[in-house]
C-alpha positions as CSV (number, residue, x, y, z in Angstrom):
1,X,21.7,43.9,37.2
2,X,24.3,46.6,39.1
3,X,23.0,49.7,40.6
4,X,24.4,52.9,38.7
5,X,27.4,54.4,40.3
6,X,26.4,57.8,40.9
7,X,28.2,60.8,42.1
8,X,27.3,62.2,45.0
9,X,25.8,65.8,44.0
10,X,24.3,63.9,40.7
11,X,20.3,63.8,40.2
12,X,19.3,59.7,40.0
13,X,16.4,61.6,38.3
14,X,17.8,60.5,35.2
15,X,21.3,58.9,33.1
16,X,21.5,61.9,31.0
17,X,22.4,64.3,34.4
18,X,25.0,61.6,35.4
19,X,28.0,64.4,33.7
20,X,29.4,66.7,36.0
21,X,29.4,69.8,34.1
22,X,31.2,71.8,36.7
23,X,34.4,69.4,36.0
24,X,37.8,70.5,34.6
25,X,37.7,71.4,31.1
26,X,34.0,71.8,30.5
27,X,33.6,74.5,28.2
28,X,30.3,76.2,25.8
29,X,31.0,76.1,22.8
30,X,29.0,77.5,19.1
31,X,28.6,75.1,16.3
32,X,27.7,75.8,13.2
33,X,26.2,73.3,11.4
34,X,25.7,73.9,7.1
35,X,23.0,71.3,6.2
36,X,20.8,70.3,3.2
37,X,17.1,72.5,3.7
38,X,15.0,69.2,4.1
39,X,12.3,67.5,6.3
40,X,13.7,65.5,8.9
41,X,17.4,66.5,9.0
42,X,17.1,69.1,12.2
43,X,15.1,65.7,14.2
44,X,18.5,63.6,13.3
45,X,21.0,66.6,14.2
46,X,19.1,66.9,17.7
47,X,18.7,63.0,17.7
48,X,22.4,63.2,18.2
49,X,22.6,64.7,20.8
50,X,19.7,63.5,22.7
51,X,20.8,59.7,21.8
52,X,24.0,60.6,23.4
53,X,22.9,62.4,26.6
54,X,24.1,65.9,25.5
55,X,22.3,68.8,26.4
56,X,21.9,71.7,23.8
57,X,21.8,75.3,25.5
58,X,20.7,77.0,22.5
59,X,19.2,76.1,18.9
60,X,18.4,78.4,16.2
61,X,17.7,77.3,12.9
62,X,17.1,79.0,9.4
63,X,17.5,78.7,5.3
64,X,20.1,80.7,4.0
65,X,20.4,79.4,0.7
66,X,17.5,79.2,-1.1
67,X,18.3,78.3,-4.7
68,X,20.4,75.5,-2.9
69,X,18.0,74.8,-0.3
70,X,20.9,74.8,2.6
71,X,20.1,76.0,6.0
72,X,22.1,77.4,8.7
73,X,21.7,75.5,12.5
74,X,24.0,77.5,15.3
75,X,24.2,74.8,18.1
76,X,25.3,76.0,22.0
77,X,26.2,73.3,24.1
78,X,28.7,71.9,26.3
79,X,31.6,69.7,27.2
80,X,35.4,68.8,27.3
81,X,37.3,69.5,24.2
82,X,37.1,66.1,24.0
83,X,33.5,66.0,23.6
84,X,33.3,68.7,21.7
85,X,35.5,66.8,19.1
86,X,33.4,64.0,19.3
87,X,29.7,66.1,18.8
88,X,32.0,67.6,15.6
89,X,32.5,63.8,13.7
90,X,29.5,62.7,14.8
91,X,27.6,65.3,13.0
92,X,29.7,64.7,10.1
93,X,28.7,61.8,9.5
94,X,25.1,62.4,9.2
95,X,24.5,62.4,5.4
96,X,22.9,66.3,4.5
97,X,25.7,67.9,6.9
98,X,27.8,69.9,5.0
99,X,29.8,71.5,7.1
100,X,30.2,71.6,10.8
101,X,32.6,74.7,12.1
102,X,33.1,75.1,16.6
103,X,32.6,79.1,16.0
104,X,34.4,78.8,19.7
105,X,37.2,77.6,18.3
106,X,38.2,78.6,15.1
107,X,38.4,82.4,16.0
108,X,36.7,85.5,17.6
109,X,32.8,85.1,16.5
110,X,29.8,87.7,16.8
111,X,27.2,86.3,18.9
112,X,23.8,87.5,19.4
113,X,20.3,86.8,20.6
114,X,16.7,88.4,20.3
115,X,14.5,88.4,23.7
116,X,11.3,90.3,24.2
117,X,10.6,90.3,27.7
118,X,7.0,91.4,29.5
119,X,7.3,93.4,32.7
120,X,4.0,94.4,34.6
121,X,4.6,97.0,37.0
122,X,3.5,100.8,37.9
123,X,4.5,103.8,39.7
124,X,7.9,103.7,40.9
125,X,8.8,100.2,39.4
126,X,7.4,101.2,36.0
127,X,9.7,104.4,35.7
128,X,12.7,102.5,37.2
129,X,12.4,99.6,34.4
130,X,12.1,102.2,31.5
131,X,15.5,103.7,32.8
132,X,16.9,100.3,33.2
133,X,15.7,99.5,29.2
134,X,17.4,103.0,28.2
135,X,20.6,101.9,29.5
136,X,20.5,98.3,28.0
137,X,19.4,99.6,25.0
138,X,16.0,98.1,25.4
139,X,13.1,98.9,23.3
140,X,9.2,99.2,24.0
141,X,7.0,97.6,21.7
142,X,4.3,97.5,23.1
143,X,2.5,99.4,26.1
144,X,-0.3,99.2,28.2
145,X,-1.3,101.0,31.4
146,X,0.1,98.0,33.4
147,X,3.1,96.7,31.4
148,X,5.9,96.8,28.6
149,X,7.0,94.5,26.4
150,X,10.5,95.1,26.1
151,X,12.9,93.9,22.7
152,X,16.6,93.4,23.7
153,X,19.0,92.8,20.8
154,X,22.6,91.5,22.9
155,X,24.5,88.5,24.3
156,X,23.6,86.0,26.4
157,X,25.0,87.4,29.2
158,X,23.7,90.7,28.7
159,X,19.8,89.4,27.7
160,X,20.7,87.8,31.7
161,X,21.4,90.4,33.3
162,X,18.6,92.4,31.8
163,X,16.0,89.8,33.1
164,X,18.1,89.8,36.6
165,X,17.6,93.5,37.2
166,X,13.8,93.0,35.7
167,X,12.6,90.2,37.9
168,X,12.1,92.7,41.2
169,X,9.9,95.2,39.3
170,X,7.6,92.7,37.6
171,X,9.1,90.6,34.9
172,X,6.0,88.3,34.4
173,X,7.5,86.4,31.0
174,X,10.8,85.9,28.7
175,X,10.7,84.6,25.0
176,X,14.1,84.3,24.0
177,X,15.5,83.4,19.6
178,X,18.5,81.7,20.6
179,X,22.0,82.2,19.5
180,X,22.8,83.2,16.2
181,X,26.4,83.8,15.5
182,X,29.1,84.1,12.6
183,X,33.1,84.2,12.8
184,X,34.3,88.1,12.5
185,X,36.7,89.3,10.0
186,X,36.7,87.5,6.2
């Protein structure tokens, strides 16, 4: 058997990290994926992508149909248009998809994500993060004498950059909803 021609800069860890995500052309991209509300179809959507080395960034899933039992799953992930075009019929073709629509793509969406994030700090670094929260529009729900627990409505980015400027006064933990996005406009 041949030895696998890897990259230099590639992991031999494992064949899914052979793609060089910093190349040309590799882009994030939202999918929205309109499926039938029934057991086994999210383990064959992410079955997808795991059988095919594709990494998801972000998953949320949730019914929004309930008399016809169809849920909503908002995929983040990565690759060359190519790629993306090929996730797109492949998903398709799985029998409850309905619908699959890159959000990217088709026109200026509204992204956003949920975090609540736990910072343990005092003095000083306790008044500085509740002035950091005020300006990112962070709120507290929930206090104790040695930390917050801050909720953080936003995108990506800006859930990022919130943690960033947290970590140095005591972020201790990060639980994070995922993407949830829909196109703007009708």
């Amino acid at each position: 058997m041949a030895a696998l021609n890897i990259k230099q800069g590639s992991t031999s860890h494992s064949a899914y990290d052979l793609r060089d995500y910093h190349a040309q052309g590799v882009a994030s991209h939202t999918l929205a994926v309109l499926v039938d509300n029934e057991a086994g179809v999210l383990a064959r959507v992410i079955g997808l992508f795991s059988g095919r080395g594709y990494n998801i960034d972000s998953l949320t899933v949730a019914e929004i149909d309930h008399e016809g039992k169809r849920s909503r799953i908002t995929i983040v992930t990565r690759g060359t248009e190519e790629v993306i075009d090929q996730i797109r019929a492949q998903l398709g073709r799985i029998v409850p998809v309905h619908d699959v629509i890159d959000l990217t793509r088709t026109g200026p969406a509204v992204e956003r994500e949920l975090a609540l994030l736990k910072v343990k700090s005092s003095g000083e670094k306790r008044i500085e993060s509740l002035r950091l929260a005020e300006i990112f529009r962070a709120s507290v729900v929930d206090s104790t004498l040695e930390s917050f627990v801050f909720e953080l409505t936003g995108t990506p980015d800006k859930i990022d950059a919130f943690a960033d400027l947290m970590r140095p006064l005591g972020l201790v933990n990060i639980a994070r909803t995922g993407v949830a996005a829909l196109l703007r406009g009708c």
